[in-house]
N, C-alpha and C positions, 0 to 999 in steps of 0.2 A: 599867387601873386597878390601882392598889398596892393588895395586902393581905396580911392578918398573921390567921395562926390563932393562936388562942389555944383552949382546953378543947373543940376542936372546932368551933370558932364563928371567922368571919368577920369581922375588922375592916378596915373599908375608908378608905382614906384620901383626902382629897382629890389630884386633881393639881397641880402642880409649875405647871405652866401655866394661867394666869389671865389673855388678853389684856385688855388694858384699854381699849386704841385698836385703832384698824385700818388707819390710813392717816397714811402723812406725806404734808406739802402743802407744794409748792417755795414759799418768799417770795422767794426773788433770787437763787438758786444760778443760774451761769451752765448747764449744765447739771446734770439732776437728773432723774433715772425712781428707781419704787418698785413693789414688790410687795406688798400688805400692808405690815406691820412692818419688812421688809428693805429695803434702802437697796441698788439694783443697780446704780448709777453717781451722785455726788456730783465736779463738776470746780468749779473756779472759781479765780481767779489776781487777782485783785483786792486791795483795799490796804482796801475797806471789810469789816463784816463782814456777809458774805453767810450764809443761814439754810436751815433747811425747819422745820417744826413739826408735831406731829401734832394729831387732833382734839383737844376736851379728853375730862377724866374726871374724876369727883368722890370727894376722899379725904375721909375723915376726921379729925379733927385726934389722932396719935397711931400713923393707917396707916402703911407702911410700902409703899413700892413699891422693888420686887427686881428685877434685870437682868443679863443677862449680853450679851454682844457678843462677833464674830467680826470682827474690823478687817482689811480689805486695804487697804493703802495699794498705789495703783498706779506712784503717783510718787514721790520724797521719801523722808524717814526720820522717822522720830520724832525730837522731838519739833516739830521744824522743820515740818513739813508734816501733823500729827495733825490733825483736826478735834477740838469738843467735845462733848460731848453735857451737857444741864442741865434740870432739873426746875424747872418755871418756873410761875408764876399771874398774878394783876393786878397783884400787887406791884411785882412782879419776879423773878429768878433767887432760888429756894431752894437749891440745891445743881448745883453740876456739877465735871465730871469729863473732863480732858484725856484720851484716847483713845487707845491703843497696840497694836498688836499685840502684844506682850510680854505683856497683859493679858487676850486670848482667854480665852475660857470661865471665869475669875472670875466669882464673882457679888459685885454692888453693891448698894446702895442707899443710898434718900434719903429722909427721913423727912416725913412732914407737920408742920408744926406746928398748924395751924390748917385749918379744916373749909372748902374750896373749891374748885371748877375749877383743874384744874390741866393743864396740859400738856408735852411733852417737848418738844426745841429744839437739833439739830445742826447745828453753824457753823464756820464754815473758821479763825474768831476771826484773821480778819485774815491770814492766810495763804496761798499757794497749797494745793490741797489737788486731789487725785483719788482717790478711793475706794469702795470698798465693805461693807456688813458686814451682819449675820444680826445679829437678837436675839432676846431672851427677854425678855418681861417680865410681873411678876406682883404681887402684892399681899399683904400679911403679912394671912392669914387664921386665922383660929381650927382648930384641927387637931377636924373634925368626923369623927365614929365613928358608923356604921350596924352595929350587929351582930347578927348572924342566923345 
C-alpha cells in the first residue's frame, strides 16, 4: 500500500491495480491457454480473424480503463505478425490498439463513452501471429485518502 506522511498523519492511496476481468476465453485462436489476465501462448496462421475475449465489466460513461502489456512475439516481427488488442461493447470496437514490443510497459488507455458492458478483444487481425504477453489493467478511479 502507497503512503504519504504529511503533519505526521498517513495518507493512503489507492493501488495502481484494479483487475477488472479475470479470464480471457479462446473464440477461434488455433491455439490459445491463459492464466488469469496473461496470455501464455496465443498461435494461429489463418487468413480469417481469429480472437479470444475476456469476460465483461461495466464502465461508466466517462471511465477510463488503463493498461499496460508485455508483448513476446515468438515468431515474426512487428508489425507484420503483432496481434491487436481493442476495447469493445454491443456496438462494436471503441478503441484498439496494434500491439508491439517496442511498447512494453507503457501505459494506455481507452475511454468509455457511454455507460455499458464492455469487454477486451485480442486478435491475430488476419495475420499469422504466435505470442505472448503479461498485463495490467485498471480503471480511472477517484484518488481516495484515509488519514489517520
Amino acid at each position: 500500500m502507497a503512503y504519504l506522511t504529511i503533519e505526521n498523519k498517513y495518507v493512503v492511496f489507492p493501488a495502481e491495480t484494479n483487475y477488472i476481468f479475470n479470464t480471457w476465453n479462446n473464440v477461434n485462436f488455433a491455439t490459445f491457454s491463459s492464466s488469469g489476465i496473461n496470455i501464455s501462448s496465443a498461435i494461429d496462421s489463418s487468413a480469417f480473424n481469429h480472437y479470444a475475449e475476456t469476460n465483461s465489466f461495466y464502465l461508466t460513461a466517462g471511465e477510463t480503463i488503463y493498461f499496460k502489456f508485455w508483448l513476446t512475439l515468438n515468431v515474426g516481427s512487428h508489425p507484420t505478425n503483432s496481434p491487436y488488442l481493442a476495447l469493445r461493447r454491443s456496438a462494436g470496437t471503441v478503441a484498439d490498439l496494434t500491439m508491439s514490443p517496442s511498447f512494453n510497459g507503457y501505459e494506455y488507455s481507452f475511454p468509455a463513452y457511454v455507460s455499458d458492458n464492455y469487454y477486451m478483444r485480442i486478435a491475430n487481425q488476419l495475420k499469422d501471429v504466435n505470442f505472448s504477453s503479461n498485463f495490467i489493467f485498471y480503471t480511472n478511479r477517484q484518488l481516495e485518502m484515509l488519514i489517520y
